[in-house]
N, C-alpha and C positions, 0 to 999 in steps of 0.2 A: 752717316753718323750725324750726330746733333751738329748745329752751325756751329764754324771755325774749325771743325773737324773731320770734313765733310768732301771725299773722294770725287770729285766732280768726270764722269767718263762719259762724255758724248758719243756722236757717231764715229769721228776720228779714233778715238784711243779705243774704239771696239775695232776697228779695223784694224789699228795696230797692233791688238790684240793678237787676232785674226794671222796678221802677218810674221807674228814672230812665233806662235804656234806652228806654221808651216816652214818656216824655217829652221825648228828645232825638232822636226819630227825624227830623227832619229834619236836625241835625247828622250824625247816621251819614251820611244818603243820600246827603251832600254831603264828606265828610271827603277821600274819595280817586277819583278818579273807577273806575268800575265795570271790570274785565275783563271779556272776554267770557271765558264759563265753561258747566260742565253745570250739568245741575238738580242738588239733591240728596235722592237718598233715603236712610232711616233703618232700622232695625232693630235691636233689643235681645235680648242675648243674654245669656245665663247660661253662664259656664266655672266647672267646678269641679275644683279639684285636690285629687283624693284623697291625696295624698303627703303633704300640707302640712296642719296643722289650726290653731286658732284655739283657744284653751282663756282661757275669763273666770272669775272667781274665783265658784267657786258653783255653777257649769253645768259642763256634759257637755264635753267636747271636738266640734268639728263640722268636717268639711274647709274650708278656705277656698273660699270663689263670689265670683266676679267678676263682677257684672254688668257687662255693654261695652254701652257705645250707640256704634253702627258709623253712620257717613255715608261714604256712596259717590258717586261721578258716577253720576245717572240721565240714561236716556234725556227728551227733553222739552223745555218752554218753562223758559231759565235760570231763570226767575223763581220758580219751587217748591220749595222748601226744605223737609229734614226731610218729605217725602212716607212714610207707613210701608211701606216693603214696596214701592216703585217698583221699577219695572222696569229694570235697570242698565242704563247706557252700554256696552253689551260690546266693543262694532264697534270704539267707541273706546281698549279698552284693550287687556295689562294696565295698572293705574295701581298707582305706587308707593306704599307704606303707609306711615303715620304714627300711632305711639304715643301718645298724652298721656296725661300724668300730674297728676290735681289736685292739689292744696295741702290744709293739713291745716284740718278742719272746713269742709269746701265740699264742694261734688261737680263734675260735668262741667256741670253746668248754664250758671251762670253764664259761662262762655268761650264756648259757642254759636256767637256771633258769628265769633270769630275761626277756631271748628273748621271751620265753615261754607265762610268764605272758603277754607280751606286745599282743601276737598272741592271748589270750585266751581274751583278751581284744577287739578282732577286727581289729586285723591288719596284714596286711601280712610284715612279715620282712625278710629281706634278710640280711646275715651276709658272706660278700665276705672272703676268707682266701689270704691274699695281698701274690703275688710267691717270693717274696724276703725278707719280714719280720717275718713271721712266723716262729715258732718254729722250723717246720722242713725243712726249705728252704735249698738248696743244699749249702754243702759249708756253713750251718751257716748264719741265719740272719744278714743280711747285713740295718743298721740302716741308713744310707746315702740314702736309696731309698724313705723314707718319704716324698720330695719332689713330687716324682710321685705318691703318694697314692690319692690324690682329684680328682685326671683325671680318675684314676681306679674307684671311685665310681660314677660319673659320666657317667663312661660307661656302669657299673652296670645297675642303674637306665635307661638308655636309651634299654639295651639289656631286660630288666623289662617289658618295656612298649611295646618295639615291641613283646614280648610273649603274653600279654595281649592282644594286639591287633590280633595275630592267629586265623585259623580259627579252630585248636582245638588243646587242651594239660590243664593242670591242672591250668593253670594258664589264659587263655581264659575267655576273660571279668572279670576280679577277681579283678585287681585293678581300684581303682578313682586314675585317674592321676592330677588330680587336688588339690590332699591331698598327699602331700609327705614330709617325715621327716625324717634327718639325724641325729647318733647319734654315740658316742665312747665313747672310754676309753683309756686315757694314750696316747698314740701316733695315735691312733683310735679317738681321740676325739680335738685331733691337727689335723688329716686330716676332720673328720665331722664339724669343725670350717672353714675351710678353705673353704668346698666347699658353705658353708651356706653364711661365710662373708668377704673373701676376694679376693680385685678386680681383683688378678692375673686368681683366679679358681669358684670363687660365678658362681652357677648353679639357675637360674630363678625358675626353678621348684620345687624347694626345698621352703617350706612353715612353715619349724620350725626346729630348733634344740636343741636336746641334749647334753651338752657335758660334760664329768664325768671327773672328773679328768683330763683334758685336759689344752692345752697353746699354745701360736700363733709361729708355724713353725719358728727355727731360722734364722735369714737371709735371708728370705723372702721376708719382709715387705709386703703393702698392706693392710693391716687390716684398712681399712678407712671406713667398714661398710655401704658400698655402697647401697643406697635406691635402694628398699623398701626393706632394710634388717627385713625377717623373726621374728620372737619373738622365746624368747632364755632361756634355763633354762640352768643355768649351777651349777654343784653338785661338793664339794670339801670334805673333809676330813682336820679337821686340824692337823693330826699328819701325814699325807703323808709328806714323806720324798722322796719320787723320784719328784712329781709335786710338788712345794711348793707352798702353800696355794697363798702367792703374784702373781705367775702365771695364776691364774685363776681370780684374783681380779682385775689385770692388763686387760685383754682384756672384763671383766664386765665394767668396768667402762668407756669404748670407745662406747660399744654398747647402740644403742637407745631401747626404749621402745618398745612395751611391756618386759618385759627381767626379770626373776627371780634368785636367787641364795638360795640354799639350802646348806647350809653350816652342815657337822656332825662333831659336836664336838667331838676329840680324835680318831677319825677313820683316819684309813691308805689308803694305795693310792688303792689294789686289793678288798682286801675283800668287802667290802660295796655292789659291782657289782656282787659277784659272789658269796661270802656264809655267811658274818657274817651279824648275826642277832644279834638286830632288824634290823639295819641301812637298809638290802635288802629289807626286807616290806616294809619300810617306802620310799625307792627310787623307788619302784613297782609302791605301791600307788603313787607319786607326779609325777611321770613321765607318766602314765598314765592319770591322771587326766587333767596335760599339753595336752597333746597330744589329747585327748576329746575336751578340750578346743577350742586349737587351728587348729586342723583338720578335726573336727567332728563339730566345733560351737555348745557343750552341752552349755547349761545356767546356769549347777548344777556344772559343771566341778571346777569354782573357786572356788567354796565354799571348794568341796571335795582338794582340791589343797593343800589352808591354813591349813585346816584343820589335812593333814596327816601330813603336813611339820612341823606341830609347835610339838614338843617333847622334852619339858623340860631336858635340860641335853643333848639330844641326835639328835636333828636335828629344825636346824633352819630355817626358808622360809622368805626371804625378797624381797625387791627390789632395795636396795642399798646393797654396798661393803664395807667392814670395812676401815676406813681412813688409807691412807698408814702411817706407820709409818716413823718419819724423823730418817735420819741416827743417830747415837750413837753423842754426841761432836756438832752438828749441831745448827745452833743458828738462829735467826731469823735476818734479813737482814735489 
């Protein structure tokens, strides 16, 4: 998120990550009962756009590279995940695509989980690792480059569809280009807002967004929701302290219809996305079900939608924003 709000996860708290995922894995297995789903296979890719460069104080200029770690529906037993190089589900598709965007100082790692479920759901996602915000970017993540992360997914997505369109490799005929959804977290979900709805960088071809945790670019502007802007879920946390809860209620309440908000009571700004449970079943389920919805045109899709979203205590599904609260001393006019 913008400075002073800003989730800092090196390589330690990925490993920490890492390590309390394994020690809660009987919670995961139990959090939300299993869909049936494909396998998933994996494959990492290098896009490089010559257009666009990267210049650090000291060094040469070099074009920007994106690494993407691609998860697909594979052919197979549900139960194999991240297989390198599996053999796709072809028969089964095309499957709709899905963007993610990580948050700044992390990479796509840590989400895993949740990328996972979205693939075993029927989707192919692509999780770019941005060269200058990531964890391990040269010289230290550099947070100033967030302005260029909407044009990086964008290029994503177009280097996406011309593989798709190949005359062979793993990804040949696999995606519906006409079903694509962007999504993030934390600064990842500042750039997937941005590409969805705002007039500087909004991509046409983008047909829904997620945004977790996320708030609109500072200094930017633009956020004018430019028709036919997309339908929109956007997921918060009310005890995050890096995105504050107003930051997300702020750019809900600008966007049109169709448009949801799942608010988790008492959840922080990381965990929810990447390991604590229940909140990760429960953003499984409603983001998935969105995503059926809205890419896939299910009819059952809304029911299951409300349905995961409503949890007593622990996660709410609406379509409105809670009233902004007036300043402290403030009096009516």
């Amino acid at each position: 998120m913008p400075r002073g709000r800003t989730v800092r996860l090196g390589l330690r708290a990925a490993a920490l990550l890492a390590a309390l995922a394994m020690h809660t894995s009987a919670a995961l297995a139990t959090a939300a009962p299993a869909r049936p789903g494909f396998a998933v296979g994996e494959i990492v890719v290098r896009f490089t756009d010559r257009s666009r460069f990267i210049v650090r104080p000291g060094q040469r200029r070099v074009p920007r590279t994106l690494v993407t770690v691609i998860r697909y529906p594979a052919a197979g037993d549900p139960s194999r995940v991240d297989v390198i190089g599996a053999p796709p589900a072809r028969t089964a598709g095309p499957f709709p695509l899905v963007v993610f965007a990580h948050g700044f100082d992390i990479t796509p790692a840590p989400y895993a989980r949740l990328l996972r479920a979205w693939t075993r759901a029927g989707y192919v996602v692509a999780a770019p690792i941005f060269p200058v915000t990531n964890s391990n970017a040269p010289g230290g993540p550099d947070e100033s480059d967030l302005i260029n992360q909407p044009t990086d997914v964008s290029f994503v997505i177009t280097q996406l569809l011309a593989a798709n369109t190949a005359a062979h490799g793993i990804l040949t005929g696999l995606i519906n280009a006409a079903q694509i959804a962007v999504s993030g977290q934390s600064d990842g979900g500042s750039t997937a807002l941005a590409v969805a709805d705002n007039a500087h960088y909004a991509d046409r071809r983008v047909r829904a967004a997620m945004i977790l945790a996320g708030a609109e670019i500072p200094g930017v502007g633009g956020y004018a929701f430019p028709p036919p802007a997309p339908p929109l879920l956007a997921v918060q946390g009310t005890a995050d302290i890096f995105n504050a809860p107003e930051s997300t209620y702020e750019f809900f309440r600008l966007a049109p219809r169709p448009k949801f908000l799942l608010r988790l009571p008492g959840a922080p700004h990381l965990g929810p996305y990447t390991y604590e449970q229940p909140q990760l079943g429960i953003v499984e389920q409603v983001t998935i079900a969105f995503l059926d919805r809205y890419l896939k045109a299910d009819p059952g899709a809304r029911a299951r939608m409300w349905k995961a979203g409503d949890v007593p205590g622990v996660a709410a599904l609406s379509r409105g924003a809670p009233r902004k609260l007036k300043p402290a001393g403030a009096t009516r006019p």
